[in-house]
C-alpha positions in Angstrom: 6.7 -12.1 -37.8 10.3 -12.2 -39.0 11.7 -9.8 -41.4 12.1 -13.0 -43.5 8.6 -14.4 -43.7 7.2 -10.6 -45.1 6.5 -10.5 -48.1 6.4 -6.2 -48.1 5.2 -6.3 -51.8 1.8 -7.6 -51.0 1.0 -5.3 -47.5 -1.2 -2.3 -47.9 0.8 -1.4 -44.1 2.4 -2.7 -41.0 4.1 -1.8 -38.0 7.7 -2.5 -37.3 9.3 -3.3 -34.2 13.3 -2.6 -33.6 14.0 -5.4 -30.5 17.4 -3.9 -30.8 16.3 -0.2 -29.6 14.5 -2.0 -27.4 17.5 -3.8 -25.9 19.2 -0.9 -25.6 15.9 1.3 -23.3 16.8 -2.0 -21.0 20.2 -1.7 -20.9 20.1 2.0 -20.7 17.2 2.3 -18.0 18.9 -0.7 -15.5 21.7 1.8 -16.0 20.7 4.5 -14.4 19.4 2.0 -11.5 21.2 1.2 -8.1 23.1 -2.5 -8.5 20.5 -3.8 -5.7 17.1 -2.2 -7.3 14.9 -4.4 -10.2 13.2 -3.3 -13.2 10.3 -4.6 -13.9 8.8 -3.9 -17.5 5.0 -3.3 -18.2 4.0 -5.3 -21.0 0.3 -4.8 -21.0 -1.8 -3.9 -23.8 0.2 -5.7 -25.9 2.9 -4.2 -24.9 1.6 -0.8 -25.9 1.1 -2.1 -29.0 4.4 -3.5 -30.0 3.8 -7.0 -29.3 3.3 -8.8 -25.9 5.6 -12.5 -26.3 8.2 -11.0 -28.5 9.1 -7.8 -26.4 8.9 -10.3 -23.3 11.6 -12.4 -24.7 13.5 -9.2 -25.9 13.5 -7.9 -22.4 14.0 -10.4 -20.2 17.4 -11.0 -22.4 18.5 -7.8 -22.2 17.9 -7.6 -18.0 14.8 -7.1 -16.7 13.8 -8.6 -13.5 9.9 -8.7 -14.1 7.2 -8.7 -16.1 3.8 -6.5 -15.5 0.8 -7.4 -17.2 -3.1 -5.6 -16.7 -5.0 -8.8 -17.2 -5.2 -12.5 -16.1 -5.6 -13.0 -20.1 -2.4 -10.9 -21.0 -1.0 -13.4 -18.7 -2.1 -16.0 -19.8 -1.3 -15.4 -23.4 2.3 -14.6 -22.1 2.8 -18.2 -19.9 1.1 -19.7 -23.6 3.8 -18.3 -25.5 7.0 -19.6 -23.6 7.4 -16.8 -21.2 7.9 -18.2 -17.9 9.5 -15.8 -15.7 7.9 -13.8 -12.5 5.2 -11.9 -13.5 2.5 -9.5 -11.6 -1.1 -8.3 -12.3 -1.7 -4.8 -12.2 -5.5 -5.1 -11.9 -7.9 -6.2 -9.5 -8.8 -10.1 -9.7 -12.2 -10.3 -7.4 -13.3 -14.2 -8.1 -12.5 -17.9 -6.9 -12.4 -18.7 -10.4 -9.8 -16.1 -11.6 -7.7 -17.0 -8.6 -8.0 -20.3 -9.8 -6.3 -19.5 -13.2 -3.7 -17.3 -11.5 -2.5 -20.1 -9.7 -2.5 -23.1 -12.6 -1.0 -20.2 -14.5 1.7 -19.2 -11.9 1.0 -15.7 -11.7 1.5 -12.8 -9.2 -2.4 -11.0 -8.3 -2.4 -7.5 -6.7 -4.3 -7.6 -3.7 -5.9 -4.1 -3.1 -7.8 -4.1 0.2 -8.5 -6.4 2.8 -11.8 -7.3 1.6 -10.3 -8.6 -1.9 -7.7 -10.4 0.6 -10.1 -12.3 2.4 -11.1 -13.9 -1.1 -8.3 -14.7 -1.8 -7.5 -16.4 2.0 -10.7 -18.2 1.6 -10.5 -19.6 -1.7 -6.8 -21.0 -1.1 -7.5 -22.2 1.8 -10.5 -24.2 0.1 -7.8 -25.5 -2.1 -4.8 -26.0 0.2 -2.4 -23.7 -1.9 -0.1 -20.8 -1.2 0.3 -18.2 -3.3 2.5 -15.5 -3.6 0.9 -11.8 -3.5 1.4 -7.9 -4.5 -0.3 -5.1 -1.7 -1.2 -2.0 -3.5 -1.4 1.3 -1.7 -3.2 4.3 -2.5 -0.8 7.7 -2.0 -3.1 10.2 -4.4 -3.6 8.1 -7.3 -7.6 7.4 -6.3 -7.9 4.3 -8.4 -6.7 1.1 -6.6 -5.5 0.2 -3.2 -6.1 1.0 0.0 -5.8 4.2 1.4 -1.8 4.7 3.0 -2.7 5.4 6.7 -4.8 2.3 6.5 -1.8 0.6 5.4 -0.5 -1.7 8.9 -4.5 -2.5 9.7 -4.4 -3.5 5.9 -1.3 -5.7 5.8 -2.2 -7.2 8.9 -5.3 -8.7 7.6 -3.6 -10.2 5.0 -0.9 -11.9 6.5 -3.7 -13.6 8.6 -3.7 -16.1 6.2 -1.0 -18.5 5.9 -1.8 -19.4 2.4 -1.1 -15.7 0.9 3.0 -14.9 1.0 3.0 -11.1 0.4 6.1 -10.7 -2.0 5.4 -6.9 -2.2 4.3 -3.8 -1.7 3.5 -0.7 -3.7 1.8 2.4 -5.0 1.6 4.3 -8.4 2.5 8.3 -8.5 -0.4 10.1 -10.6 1.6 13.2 -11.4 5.8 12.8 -11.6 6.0 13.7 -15.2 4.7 17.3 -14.3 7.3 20.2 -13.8 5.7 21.1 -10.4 6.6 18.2 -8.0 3.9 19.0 -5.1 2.0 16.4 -5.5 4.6 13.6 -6.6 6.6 14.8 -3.1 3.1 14.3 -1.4 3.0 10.9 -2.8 5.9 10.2 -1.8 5.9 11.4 1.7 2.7 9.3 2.3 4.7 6.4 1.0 7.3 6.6 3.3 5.5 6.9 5.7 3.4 4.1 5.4 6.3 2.2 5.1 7.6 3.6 8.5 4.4 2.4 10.3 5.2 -0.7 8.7 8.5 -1.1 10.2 7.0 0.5 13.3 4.9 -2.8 14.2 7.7 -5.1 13.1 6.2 -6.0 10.2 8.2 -7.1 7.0 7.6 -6.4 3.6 10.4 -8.4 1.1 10.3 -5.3 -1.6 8.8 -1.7 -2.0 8.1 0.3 -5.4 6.4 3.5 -6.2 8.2 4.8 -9.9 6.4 4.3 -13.0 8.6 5.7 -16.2 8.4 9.5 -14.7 9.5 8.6 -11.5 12.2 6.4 -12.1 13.8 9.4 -14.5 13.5 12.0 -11.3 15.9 10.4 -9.3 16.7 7.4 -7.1 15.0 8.7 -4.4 11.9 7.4 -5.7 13.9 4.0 -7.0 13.5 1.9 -3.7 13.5 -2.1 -4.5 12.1 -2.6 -7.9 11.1 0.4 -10.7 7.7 0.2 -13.2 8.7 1.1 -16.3 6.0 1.1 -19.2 6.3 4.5 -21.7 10.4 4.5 -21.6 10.6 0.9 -22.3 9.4 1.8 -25.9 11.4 4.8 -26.2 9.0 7.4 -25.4 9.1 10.3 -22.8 6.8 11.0 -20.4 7.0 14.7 -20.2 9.6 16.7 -22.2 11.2 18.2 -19.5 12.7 14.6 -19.0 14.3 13.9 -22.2 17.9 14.8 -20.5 17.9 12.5 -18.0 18.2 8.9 -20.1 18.9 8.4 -23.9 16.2 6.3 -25.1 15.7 5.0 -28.8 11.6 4.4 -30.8 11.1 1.1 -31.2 7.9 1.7 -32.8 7.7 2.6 -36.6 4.4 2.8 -38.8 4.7 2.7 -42.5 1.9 2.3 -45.3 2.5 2.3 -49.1 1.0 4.5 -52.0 -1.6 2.7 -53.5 -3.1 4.9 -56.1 -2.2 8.7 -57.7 -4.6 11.0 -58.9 -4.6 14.4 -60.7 -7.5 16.8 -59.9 -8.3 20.5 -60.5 -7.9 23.6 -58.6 -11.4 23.3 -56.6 -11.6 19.7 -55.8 -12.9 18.2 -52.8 -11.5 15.5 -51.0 -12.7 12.9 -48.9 -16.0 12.8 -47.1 -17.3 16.3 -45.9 -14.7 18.4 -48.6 -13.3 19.0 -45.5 -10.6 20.1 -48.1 -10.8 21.7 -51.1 -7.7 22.0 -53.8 -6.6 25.4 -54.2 -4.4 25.1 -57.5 -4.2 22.3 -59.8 -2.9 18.6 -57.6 -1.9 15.5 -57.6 -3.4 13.3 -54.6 -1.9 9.7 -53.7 -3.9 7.3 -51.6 -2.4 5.2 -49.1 -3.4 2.3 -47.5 -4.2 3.2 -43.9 -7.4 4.6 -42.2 -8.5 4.9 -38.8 -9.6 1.2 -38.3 -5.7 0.7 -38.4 -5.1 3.0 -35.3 -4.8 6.2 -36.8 -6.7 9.0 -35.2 -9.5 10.7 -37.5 -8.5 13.9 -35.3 -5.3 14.2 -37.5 -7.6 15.0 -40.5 -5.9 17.5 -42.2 -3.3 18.2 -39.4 -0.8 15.5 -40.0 2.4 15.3 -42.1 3.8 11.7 -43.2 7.5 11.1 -44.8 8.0 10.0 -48.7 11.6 9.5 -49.8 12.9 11.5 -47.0 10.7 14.3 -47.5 7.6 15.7 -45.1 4.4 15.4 -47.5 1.4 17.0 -46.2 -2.3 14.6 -45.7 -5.4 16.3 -46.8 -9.0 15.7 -46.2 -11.0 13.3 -43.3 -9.2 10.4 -42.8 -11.2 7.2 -44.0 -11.6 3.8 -42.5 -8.9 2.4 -44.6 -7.1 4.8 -46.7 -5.5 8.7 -46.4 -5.1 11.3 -49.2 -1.7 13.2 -49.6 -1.0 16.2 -51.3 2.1 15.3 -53.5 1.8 18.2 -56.2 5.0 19.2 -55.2 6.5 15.8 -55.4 6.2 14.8 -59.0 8.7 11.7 -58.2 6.1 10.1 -55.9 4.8 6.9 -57.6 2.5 3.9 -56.8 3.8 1.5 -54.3 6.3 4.1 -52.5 7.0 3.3 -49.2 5.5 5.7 -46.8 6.6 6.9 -43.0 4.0 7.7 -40.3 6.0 7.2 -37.6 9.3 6.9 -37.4 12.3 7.9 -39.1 13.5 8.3 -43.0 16.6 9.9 -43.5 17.2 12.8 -41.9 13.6 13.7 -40.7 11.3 11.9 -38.1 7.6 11.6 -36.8 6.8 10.4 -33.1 3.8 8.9 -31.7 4.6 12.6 -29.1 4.3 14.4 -32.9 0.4 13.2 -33.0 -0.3 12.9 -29.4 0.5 16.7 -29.0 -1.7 17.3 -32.6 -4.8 16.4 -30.9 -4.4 17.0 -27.7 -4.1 13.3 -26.3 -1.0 11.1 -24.8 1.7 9.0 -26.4 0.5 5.8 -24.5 -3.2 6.2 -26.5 -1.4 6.9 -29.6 0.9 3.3 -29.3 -1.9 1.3 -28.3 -3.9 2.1 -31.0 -2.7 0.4 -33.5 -4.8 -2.7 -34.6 -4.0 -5.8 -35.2 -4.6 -6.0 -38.5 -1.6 -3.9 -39.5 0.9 -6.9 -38.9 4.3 -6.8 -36.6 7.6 -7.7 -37.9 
């Protein structure tokens, strides 16, 4: 939705998405890339939330190589809305009839073991097609792909079948955003050498990745052909200790209204359970978000939002579809006052890292939580 068709007078809250911060996490991440390696950007969920066909078009402008999606749906919703450039599966795909979609849809399947392959090899073969392929690897991870020192047995089985042109092969690191880089190193070393044994038997693999966001911020050591990036994209950091090595900008902001102003006395509780009580005379204002929007009932009580460039504290259990503020000491506050949850108002900020590190959870949860019905512009 365009800046244009919002009518911001008649929405109780919404999300807003700055395609030009995101330009810049594109231009900023392929910078710190070798000329020769790709980025591909992970635009599942929604693209954390921001908006899958929109950030799609953003980044592809802006340089990306390729697109990542979870889901046949995600890409399917992605090839519906105009975007037609390379695109690969993160997930498993298991049946004919998804394989089937993947290839009237012209998308990119990750094959993870040679059992999933022969699926695949049988049901193109049924249908005289070729299509091309992603091998996952499993270096520590423990979620998809076969295990790395089964890695030539595994390749071989797939390249079997002259239907499925293997376009690449990869793994995912579970750990690089942690200070100690034991485990990220192990990864790696199991990665390369599965890649040796590779090259060992003459065998040929176009492209190689390992480096989600983390990873592609340690260094180019762990660059290789093509780099993952998800988190960074949106101008988050995986792990603090990062934050020096690329300047990245939010895209994501939150922001709600004031719908209603109350005074109450000293005593008073608010909201279900009196999880809060008033302890001097105050003045509460209502806005319109809850926890059916995205935000986390957890932050009861432990968040802070921004009013006219000020930090204003929320009190009480956070409702379905309203929060309570404490604006006693902001007597300038009125009804229909813009209001920051995330993002920036003058001088003073919230991050998505601000409530993730509250309640003891990630940025990624916190960004993909935000429902649909708070609309994009």
């Amino acid at each position: 939705m365009s800046n244009q068709d919002f009518n911001f007078q008649t929405r109780r809250a919404w999300v807003k998405i700055d395609h030009q911060a995101l330009a810049h996490n594109v231009r900023t991440l392929k910078g710190i890339l070798a000329p020769e390696t790709k980025l591909m950007t992970v635009i599942k969920a929604d693209a954390y939330g921001h908006g899958a066909i929109t950030v799609a078009k953003t980044v592809l402008e802006s340089g990306a190589d390729y697109l990542a999606i979870a889901t046949l749906s995600e890409g399917i919703e992605l090839r519906q809305g105009g975007i037609n450039h390379p695109m690969m599966i993160l997930g498993a795909i298991n049946t004919p009839d998804e394989i089937k979609e993947i290839i009237q849809w012209k998308l990119e399947p990750t094959i993870c073991n040679p059992e999933q392959g022969a699926i695949f090899a049988k049901t193109l073969s049924d249908l005289g097609v070729s299509l091309p392929v992603h091998l996952k690897i499993d270096t520590g991870m423990s979620r998809l792909g076969t295990l790395w020192h089964e890695t030539v047995t595994f390749v071989k089985e797939i390249k079997k079948s002259p239907h499925v042109h293997i376009k690449s092969l990869y793994s995912h690191l579970a750990t690089a955003d942690d200070l100690d880089p034991t485990v990220m190193n192990l990864q790696h070393e199991r990665f390369k050498e599965a890649i040796n044994d590779l090259k060992a038997n003459n065998i040929n693999i176009p492209m190689v990745h390992l480096a989600n966001s983390a990873g592609t911020m340690v260094g180019q050591e762990l660059h290789y052909d093509m780099v993952r990036v998800g988190l960074a994209l949106y101008g988050l950091y995986p792990a603090p200790h990062l934050r020096d090595k690329v300047s990245l900008k939010p895209v994501m902001e939150v922001k709600t209204r004031i719908t209603h102003i109350k005074k109450v006395p000293m005593g008073t509780g608010v909201s279900y359970g009196h999880s809060f009580k008033c302890d001097r005379p105050s003045t509460i204002a209502v806005i319109g978000i809850g926890y059916a929007d995205g935000v986390p009932r957890l932050l009861s009580n432990k968040m802070k939002v921004i009013i006219n460039g000020k930090y204003v504290q929320q009190i009480g259990n956070i409702t379905m579809d309203q929060i309570m503020l404490d604006i006693t000491d902001f007597p300038e506050c009125k009804v229909g006052d813009i209001v920051t949850l995330i993002g920036r108002d003058e001088d003073i900020a919230v991050s998505a890292d601000d409530w993730a590190n509250t309640i003891g959870t990630i940025s990624w949860e916190i960004l993909c939580g935000f429902k649909h019905r708070l609309p994009r512009i």
